[in-house]
C-alpha positions in Angstrom: 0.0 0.0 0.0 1.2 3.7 -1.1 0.4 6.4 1.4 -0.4 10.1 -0.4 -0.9 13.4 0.9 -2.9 16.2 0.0 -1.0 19.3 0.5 -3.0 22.4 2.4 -3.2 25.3 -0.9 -5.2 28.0 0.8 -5.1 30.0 4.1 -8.4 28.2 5.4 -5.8 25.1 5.8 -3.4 27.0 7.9 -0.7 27.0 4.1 -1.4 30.6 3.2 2.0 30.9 2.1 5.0 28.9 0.2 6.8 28.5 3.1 4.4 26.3 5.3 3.4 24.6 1.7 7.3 23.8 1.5 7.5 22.6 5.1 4.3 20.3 4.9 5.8 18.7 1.8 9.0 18.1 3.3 7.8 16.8 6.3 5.3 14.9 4.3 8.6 12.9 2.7 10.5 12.5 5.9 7.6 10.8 7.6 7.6 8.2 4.5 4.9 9.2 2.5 5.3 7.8 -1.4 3.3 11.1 -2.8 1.5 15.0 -2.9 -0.9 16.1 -4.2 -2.8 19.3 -5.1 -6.5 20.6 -6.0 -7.1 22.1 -9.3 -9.7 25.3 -8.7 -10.3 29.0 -9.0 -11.9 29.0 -6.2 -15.1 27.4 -3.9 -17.8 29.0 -3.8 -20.7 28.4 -0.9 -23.7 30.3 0.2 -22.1 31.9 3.1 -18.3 31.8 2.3 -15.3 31.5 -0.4 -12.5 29.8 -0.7 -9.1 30.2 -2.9 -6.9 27.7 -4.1 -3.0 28.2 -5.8 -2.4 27.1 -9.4 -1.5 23.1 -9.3 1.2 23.3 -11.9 3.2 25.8 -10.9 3.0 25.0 -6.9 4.1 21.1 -7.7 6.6 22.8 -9.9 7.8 24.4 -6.7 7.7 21.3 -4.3 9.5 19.0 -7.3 12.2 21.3 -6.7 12.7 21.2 -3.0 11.2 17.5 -1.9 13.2 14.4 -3.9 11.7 10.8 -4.7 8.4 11.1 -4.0 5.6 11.1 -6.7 3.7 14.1 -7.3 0.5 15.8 -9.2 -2.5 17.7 -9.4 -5.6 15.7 -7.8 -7.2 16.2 -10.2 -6.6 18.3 -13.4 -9.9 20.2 -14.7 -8.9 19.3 -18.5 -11.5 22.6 -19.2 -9.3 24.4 -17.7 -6.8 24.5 -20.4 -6.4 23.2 -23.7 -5.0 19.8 -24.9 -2.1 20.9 -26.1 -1.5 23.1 -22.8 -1.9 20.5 -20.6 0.4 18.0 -22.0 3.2 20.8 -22.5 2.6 21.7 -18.9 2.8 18.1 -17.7 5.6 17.1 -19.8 8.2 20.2 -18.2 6.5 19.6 -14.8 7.6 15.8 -15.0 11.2 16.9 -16.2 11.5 19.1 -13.2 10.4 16.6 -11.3 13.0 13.7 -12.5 10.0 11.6 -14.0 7.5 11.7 -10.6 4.4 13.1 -12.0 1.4 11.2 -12.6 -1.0 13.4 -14.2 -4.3 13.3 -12.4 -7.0 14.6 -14.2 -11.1 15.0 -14.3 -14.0 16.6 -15.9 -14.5 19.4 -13.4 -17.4 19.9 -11.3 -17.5 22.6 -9.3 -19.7 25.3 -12.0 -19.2 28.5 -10.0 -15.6 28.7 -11.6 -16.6 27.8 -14.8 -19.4 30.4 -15.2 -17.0 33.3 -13.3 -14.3 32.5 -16.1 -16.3 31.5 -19.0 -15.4 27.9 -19.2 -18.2 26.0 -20.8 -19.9 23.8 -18.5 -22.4 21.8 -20.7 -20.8 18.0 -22.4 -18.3 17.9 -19.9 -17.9 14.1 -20.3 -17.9 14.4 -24.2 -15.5 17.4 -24.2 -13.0 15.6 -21.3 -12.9 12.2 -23.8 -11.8 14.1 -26.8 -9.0 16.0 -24.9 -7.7 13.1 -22.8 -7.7 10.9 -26.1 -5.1 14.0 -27.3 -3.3 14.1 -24.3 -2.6 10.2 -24.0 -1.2 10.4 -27.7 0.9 13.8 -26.8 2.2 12.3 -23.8 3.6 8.9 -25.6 5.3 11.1 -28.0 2.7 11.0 -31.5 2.0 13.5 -33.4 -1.7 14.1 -33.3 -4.4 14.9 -35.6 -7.4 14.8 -34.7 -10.9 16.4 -35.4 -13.9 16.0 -33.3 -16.6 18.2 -31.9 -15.2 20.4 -29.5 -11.2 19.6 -29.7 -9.4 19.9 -32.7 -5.4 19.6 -33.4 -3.4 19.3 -36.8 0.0 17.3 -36.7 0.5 18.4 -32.9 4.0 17.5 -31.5 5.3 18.1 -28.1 9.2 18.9 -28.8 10.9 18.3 -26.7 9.4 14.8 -26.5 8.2 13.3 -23.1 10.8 11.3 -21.5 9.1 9.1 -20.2 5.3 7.7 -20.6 3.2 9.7 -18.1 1.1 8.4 -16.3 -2.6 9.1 -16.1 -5.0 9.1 -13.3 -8.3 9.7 -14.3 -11.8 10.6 -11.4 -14.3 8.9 -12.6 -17.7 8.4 -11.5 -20.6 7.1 -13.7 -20.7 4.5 -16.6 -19.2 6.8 -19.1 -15.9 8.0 -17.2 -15.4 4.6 -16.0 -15.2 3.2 -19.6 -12.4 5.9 -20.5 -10.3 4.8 -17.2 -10.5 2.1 -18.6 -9.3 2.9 -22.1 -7.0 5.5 -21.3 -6.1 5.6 -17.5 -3.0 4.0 -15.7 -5.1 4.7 -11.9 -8.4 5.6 -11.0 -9.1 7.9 -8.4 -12.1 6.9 -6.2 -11.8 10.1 -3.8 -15.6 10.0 -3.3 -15.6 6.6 -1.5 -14.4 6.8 2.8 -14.0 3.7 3.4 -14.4 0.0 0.9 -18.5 0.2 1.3 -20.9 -1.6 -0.8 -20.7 1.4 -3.0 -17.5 1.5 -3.8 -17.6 -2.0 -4.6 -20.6 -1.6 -6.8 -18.2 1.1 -8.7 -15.4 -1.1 -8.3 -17.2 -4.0 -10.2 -18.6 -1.3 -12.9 -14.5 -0.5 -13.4 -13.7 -4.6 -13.7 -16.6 -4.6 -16.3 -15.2 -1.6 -18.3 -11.8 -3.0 -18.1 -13.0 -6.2 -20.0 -14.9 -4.1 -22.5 -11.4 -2.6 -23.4 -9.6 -5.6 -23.1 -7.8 -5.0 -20.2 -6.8 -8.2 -17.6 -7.4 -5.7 -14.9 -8.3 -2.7 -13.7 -5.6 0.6 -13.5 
C-alpha cells in the first residue's frame, strides 16, 4: 500500500503561504509518504463563504524542486481548464522538473461557480473531457496528433521536446461513461468520493472490472 498526501493550498488550511506549503511537503517525505498532491480550482464558492486555491502546476513545480523521490501531481486536473495541447506541455516540463515523478491526475471538473465566473463552458463535460484526454494520452507517448472531433481539434500536434518518459494518467471517474475511458486511457483511477471500501465503492469497483474487459484490459488501473 502507497500512502499520499494532500498538500493544504489555501489559508483556510493553515498554508497561506510557500513556506508552510514547503514545510508540509517536506515533512510529508521525511515521515515516508510515497506522494503530494494538489486541488485544481479558482476558487469554492458556498452560500455563506469563499474559498481560494494556488495554481497546481506551478505549486508542484515548486515542491518537485525542494522535496526528492516522492511522486507528485495535481488531484485532479480540470482538462477545461486548459487546452489539450497546454496540458500535455505543462505536464511534460512539470515531469522533467520533477525527475520523471508526475502522474498526471485529471477529471471533468465539477464545481460550476468557476466555470461560469471565467467562462469555461460547462455543458458536455464528459464528451468534451474524452476528446481532450484521447489528445493528451497520444501527446504524452510522444505521436504526433491529428485529430478532429466536436469540441477539440489539433493538426499534426507534437510536443518537442518529447516526453521522457510515458506519463502516467490518473483519471476521477464516477458514472458508466468515465469509468469506460479509465479504462481505455487511464493508468489509476481515483475513487476520492468513497471513505471507506462500502458496498458502493464495490458496486463502482465491479462497474471499473466490467469496463476493463470491455477494453480488453486483464485488470483494472
Amino acid at each position: 500500500m502507497k500512502v499520499g498526501i494532500s498538500l493544504p493550498q489555501n489559508p483556510g488550511d493553515g498554508a497561506a503561504g510557500w513556506p508552510d506549503i514547503r514545510d508540509l511537503a517536506q515533512l510529508a517525505a521525511a515521515g515516508g509518504a510515497d506522494s503530494v498532491w494538489v486541488a485544481d480550482h479558482f476558487f469554492h464558492r458556498a452560500p455563506d463563504h469563499e474559498l481560494g486555491l494556488h495554481e497546481p502546476f506551478a505549486l508542484l513545480a515548486a515542491v518537485a524542486a525542494v522535496v526528492p523521490e516522492i511522486e507528485l501531481g495535481p488531484l485532479v486536473a480540470a482538462t477545461p481548464f486548459r487546452s489539450p495541447g497546454l496540458l500535455a506541455k505543462m505536464a511534460t516540463t512539470l515531469d522533467l522538473v520533477a525527475d520523471g515523478r508526475l502522474v498526471l491526475g485529471v477529471g471533468c471538473g465539477w464545481h460550476e461557480p468557476e466555470f461560469r465566473a471565467f467562462g469555461y463552458p460547462f455543458d458536455h463535460r464528459v464528451g468534451r473531457f474524452e476528446e481532450v484526454v484521447r489528445v493528451v494520452r497520444g501527446l504524452l507517448d510522444g505521436e504526433r496528433v491529428t485529430f478532429a472531433g466536436t469540441w477539440v481539434s489539433v493538426d499534426d500536434a507534437v510536443l518537442l521536446p518529447a516526453p521522457a518518459r510515458r506519463i502516467p494518467l490518473l483519471i476521477a471517474a464516477d458514472g458508466p461513461r468515465m469509468l469506460r475511458l479509465t479504462a481505455r486511457y487511464g493508468d489509476a483511477w481515483q475513487a476520492a468520493w468513497f471513505g471507506v471500501p462500502d458496498a458502493s465503492f464495490r458496486e463502482q469497483r465491479s462497474r471499473l472490472d466490467d469496463a476493463c474487459g470491455l477494453e480488453g484490459r486483464s485488470h483494472p488501473p
